[in-house]
C-alpha positions, 0 to 999 in steps of 0.5 A: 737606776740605770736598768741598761748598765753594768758595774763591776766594783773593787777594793783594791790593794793589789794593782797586778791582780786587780789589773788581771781580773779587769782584763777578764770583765773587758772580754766578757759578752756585753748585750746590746744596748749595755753598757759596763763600767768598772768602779775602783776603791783603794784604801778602804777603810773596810769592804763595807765602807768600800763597797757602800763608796762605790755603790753612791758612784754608779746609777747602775741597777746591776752592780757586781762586787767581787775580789780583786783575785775573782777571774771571771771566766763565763764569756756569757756571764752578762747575758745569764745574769741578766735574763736571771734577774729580769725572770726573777724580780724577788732574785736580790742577790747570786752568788756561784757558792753558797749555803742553804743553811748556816751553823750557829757559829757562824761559820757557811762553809760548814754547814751541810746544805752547800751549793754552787763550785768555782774553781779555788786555791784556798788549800794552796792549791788551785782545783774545783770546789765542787758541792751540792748541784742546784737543780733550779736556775737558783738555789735560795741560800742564806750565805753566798761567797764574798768573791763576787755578790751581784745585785740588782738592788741597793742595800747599804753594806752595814759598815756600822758593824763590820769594820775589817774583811770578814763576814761583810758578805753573810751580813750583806746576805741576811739584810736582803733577806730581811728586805724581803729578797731571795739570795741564790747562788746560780746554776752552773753548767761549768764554773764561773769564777775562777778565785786565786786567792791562794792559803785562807786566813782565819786572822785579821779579826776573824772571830770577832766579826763572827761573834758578832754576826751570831749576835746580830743575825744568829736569831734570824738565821735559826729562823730562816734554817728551819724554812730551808730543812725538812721537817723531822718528827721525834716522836716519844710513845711514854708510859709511866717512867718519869725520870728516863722520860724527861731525860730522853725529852731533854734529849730530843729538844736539845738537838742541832738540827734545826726544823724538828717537832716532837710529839708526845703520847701518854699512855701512863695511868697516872698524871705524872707526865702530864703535870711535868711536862707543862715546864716544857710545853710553855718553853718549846713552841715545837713540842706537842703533849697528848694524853691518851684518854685510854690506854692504847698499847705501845703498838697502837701508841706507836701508829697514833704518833706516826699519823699525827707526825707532820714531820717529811722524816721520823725518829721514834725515840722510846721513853728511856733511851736518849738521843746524841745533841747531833744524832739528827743533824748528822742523820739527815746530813746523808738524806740531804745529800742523797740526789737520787733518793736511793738511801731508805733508812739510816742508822747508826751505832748505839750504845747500851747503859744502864738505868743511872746512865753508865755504858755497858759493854756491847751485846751481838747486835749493837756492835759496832759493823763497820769503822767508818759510815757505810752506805750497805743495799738494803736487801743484803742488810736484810738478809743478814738480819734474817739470817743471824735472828740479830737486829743489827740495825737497832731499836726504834730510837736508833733508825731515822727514816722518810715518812712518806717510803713507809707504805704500812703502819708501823710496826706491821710487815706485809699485813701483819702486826708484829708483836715483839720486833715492832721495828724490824718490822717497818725495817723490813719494809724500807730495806725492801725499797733501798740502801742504809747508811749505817753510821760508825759513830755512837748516836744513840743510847738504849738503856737496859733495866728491869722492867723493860717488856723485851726481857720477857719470856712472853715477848721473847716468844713473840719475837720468836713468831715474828722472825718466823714469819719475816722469814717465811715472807721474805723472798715476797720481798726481794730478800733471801732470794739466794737459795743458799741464804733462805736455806741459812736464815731457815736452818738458823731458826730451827736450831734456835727454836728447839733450843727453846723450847725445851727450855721451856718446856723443862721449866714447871716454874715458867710454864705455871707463870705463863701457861695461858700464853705460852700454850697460845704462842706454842701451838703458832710456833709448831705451826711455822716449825713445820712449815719450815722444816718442809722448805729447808729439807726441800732446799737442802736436797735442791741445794745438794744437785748445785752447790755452786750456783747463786743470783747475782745482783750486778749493783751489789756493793759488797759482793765480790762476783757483782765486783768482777762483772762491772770490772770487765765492762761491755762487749769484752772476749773472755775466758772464765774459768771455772764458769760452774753452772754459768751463773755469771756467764749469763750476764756476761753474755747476755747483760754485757755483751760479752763473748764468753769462753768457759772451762768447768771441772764438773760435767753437769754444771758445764751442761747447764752453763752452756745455756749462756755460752757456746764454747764450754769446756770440760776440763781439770785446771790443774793440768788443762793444755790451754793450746788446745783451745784458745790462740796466745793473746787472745782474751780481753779479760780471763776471770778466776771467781773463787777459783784459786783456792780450789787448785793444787798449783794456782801459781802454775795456772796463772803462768800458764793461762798468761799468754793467753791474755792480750796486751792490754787485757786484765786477770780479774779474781776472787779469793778468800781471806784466810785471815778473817777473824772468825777464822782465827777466832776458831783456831784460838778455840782448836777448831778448824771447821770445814763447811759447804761453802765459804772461807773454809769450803770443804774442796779448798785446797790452798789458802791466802792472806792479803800478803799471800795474794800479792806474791801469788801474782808477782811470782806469776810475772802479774802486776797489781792494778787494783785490789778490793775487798768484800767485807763480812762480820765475824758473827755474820760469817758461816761461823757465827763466830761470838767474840764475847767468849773471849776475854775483852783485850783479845776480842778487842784485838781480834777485830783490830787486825788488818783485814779483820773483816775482809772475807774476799780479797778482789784482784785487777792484775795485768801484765807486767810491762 
């Protein structure tokens, strides 16, 4: 082998192609002392007999195969690929895309873990294909692209196998392997390859040659998968339910992902378990079965199992629910895409049965929140939660999590063991810490029969202390940290436990039946109940001096001023109208730079916004003369957060503040959506309920749909550029607004409208040109 020389290989049947791919390798940089030849096949029988021809031709060590339709764009592409594989002698084969995993069918294209980009015209168009960046010199895959494979070993392409033009190039890639070699696919500062290879063709014995690959290689590609992906822990707390355990066991062993163990704890009393599960310890090598020698409880069940997980992510997976086959899979397809480690918790729709398995409607909390997968921050899923006294995320089974960013043992919230909302509170703990991705498609099931604990009336009283104490707690967290938030999830609480408890309280049958620990569970509830009733009457009263006045978190996703505020950029002049206590003007001046003028309505929210600008005005905008003040074409940015609703004319406001705006400046606003179901949902019912605040804020005077807000701003001579939307529940709105109470076609109905859960519309507008 002539470690000083460089082959480029070729199947060709399109000389004008093959010709132009050439000229590209002729001006490549050729190091010193290297020498390049190019090696050409015509009429080949098959790329295998093809490639394997020009492999006995040349003594080269390096030896590039690529199509004749491959452009090789990188001037240096000698010199990286050369020093890559002097660096690294394992290195068999690169490629510049590739996968890390491949699916069973075959297929690398479709599996989640791909890597590499090139620039490619297999839609019939040519642009980037662009996926997971590698952050080593190479990323170790198990497929890499036939475009160009280059080596620096000879192993015979299996011509024996693979007599057409598909799946020669995974086939080439697990015999490296085999051979004890790495295939990567190489880093990228900019592509390449260029490969102009124009429509894909899935024809010409496509799905033979891949039948035959899953054949040959499919045992080893499950094996190699399972190096390549974490380990996932199912980890199964069992207690005297036979037939829902082996269902929800079958559930777990019978998923698409690959690297998964699953680990059983019997507490059962009796050996029914362990005499079944002896059928599948001796089939599943990744199945371990554990028999409590005394029976621990679910919550020490649940810690047991989470320390004997080897597993870097954990799904808990309670004996008489059941997983979907992909539930894992698709979970962990986010976590492997998530660079940053941003991402804490995924979860995902679930769907209620019954004890023989039948779907069963939706209840509050498992109702599907959003109609497509949703990345949400996590301190504002918290919030939510803390505010209805609604598990939205769901039950042990339902949420998949990183082992390593649970910081107290499960089932335990800032010290204390939970007794009923054991999830919440490890949920808790890892929205503290990051975002969830809350999957629209059903990938769960929790069943509902009778002897479940959480239809108890002595568990529902500990799931009672537990939200008491979540929220209680929360802000040592980061969550509720809106006063108006804290003061919702308070009230909410309150209101719940009076209900109750006179409920309780009234009923001589239960209390006979439980009076040993409702008396327990009573004297803790009073406790909080007092505690609670001091910190909301002392918010109320606090809340009643500044009723507009919030924290704003810049990063948020879903909230409409954080949406403004990264709109209007660093180092802009700009008039904010109706500024109330300068909340937002604090970050405009002080986080962006920016040069603030403010007009304010209210005299004493304008003393406190002056804080954070010089210019503050106090002034009705109803009939402000803006001449006064400011010079025509003065502003960068004019900013109305929630402020049209509240004016007698927003469409004489908006043509009067416009020639104060420059040439290139924008009019960022915030409205709400009138249409929101919730508030249809009231009107249906004859209500039309004004609050503090809100899409029914009791000083709102005009009201907008999308449709509305489009005319508002094409009457005022304003041209849309851009048009957001924040996005709210109806049970999580003000309202609290239960769609059950309405026969299922209308609910169904109702959160099928356009904007159904729209709650404010976010507006980037300029002037018309």
């Amino acid at each position: 082998m002539n470690d000083k020389k460089i082959a480029f290989i070729y199947c060709v049947n399109n000389r004008e192609l093959y010709e132009e791919s050439v000229r590209y390798v002729r001006s490549l940089y050729v190091p010193e002392g290297y020498k390049i030849e190019i090696i050409t096949i015509e009429g080949a029988k098959s790329i295998t007999s093809g490639y394997n021809e020009a492999m006995k031709k040349t003594d080269a060590k390096y030896k590039v195969y690529l199509h004749q339709d491959a452009f090789i764009v990188n001037k240096n592409f000698l010199y990286d690929i050369i020093a890559l594989f002097e660096k690294y002698p394992k290195l068999g084969m690169i490629g510049v895309v590739g996968a890390k995993t491949i699916p069973r069918n075959g297929i690398w294209w479709e599996s989640t873990q791909r890597f590499g980009k090139v620039y490619d015209s297999h839609t019939g168009e040519m642009k980037l294909l662009s996926f997971k960046e590698t952050e080593l010199e190479y990323e170790p895959v198990q497929a890499i692209d036939g475009l160009i494979m280059i080596t620096q070993y000879d192993i015979p392409w299996r011509e024996d196998l693979f007599t057409g033009w598909h799946f020669y190039d995974l086939s080439e890639c697990q015999e490296f392997l085999l051979a004890g070699y790495d295939v990567g696919v190489v880093r990228q500062n900019v592509p390449w390859c260029v490969h102009d290879c124009g429509i894909a063709s899935a024809e010409n014995g496509f799905d033979n040659d891949r039948k035959k690959f899953v054949d040959v290689y499919g045992e080893n590609v499950q094996r190699l998968n399972k190096t390549f992906l974490p380990l996932v822990s199912i980890l199964i707390p069992t207690y005297n339910r036979l037939h829902y355990f082996e269902l929800a066991l079958q559930s777990a062993l019978n998923q698409t992902y690959e690297n998964i163990e699953v680990i059983v704890c019997d507490d059962s009393m009796n050996d029914e378990i362990e005499r079944l599960i002896s059928k599948y310890t001796c089939k599943y090598d990744n199945l371990t079965y554990i028999k409590n020698p005394v029976r621990l409880g679910q919550f020490e069940n649940d810690v047991k199992l989470f320390n004997l997980a080897r597993g870097e992510y954990i799904n808990y997976l309670m004996d008489d629910d059941l997983f979907h086959p992909q539930k894992i899979e698709k979970m962990m397809n986010y976590y492997l895409h998530d660079k940053n480690n941003e991402i804490k918790l995924v979860t995902s729709h679930r769907q209620l049965i019954d004890r023989n398995g039948n779907f069963l409607k939706d209840i509050v909390s498992t109702r599907r929140l959003f109609e497509s997968d949703t990345i949400i921050d996590g301190k504002m899923m918290a919030d939510y939660v803390l505010m209805s006294l609604i598990n939205y995320i769901g039950e042990p089974t339902t949420v998949l999590f990183r082992k390593s960013d649970l910081d107290e043992p499960f089932g335990t919230f800032l010290g204390r063991k939970y007794l009923c909302n054991v999830d919440l509170a490890s949920w808790f703990n890892l929205l503290a810490k990051g975002k969830v991705v809350y999957i629209s498609e059903t990938l769960s099931y929790f069943r509902i029969h009778d002897d479940q604990q959480s239809q108890s009336i002595e568990m529902q009283l500990n799931g009672i202390i537990d939200f008491a104490h979540s929220i209680i707690e929360a802000r040592k967290k980061g969550f509720l940290q809106s006063d108006r938030n804290y003061e919702l999830a308070l009230k909410h609480w309150l209101d719940y436990i009076n209900r109750f408890i006179d409920e309780i309280l009234n009923n001589s049958e239960i209390t006979e039946i439980f009076n040993s620990n409702i008396s327990d569970r009573i004297g803790e509830i009073q406790k909080y109940k007092l505690l609670m009733e001091t910190e909301y009457h002392k918010l109320v009263q606090q809340l009643k001096r500044t009723k507009y006045d919030f924290n704003i978190d810049i990063n948020a996703e879903n909230n409409s001023h954080a949406m403004i505020l990264r709109m209007v950029g660093k180092n802009k002049k700009v008039l904010e109208l109706g500024c109330a206590t300068g909340y937002m003007t604090n970050i405009l001046t002080n986080l962006l730079g920016c040069e603030v003028s403010c007009v304010e309505y209210d005299a004493v929210a304008a003393e406190k916004a002056r804080r954070y600008s010089n210019n503050v005005i106090v002034g009705d905008l109803n009939n402000f003369d803006f001449s006064q003040h400011f010079q025509k074409g003065e502003f960068d940015v004019i900013i109305f957060a929630d402020v049209l609703e509240h004016l007698y004319d927003p469409l004489d406001v908006l043509k009067r503040v416009k020639p104060y705006l420059s040439a290139n400046g924008e009019i960022l606003v915030s409205i709400p959506n009138i249409a929101h179901c919730s508030v249809i949902a009231e009107l249906l019912q004859g209500r039309f309920p004004y609050k503090e605040l809100g899409l029914l804020d009791n000083t709102h005077i005009r009201f907008f749909t999308r449709s509305g807000v489009i005319k508002l701003f094409q009457d005022a001579g304003l041209t849309i550029k851009e048009m957001n939307r924040t996005v709210c529940p109806p049970e999580q709105t003000e309202f609290r607004t239960n769609l059950n109470v309405f026969p299922q076609q209308v609910a169904d109905y109702l959160r099928s409208l356009p904007h159904a859960d729209t709650y404010q519309f976010i507006v980037r507008a300029g002037l018309v040109n």
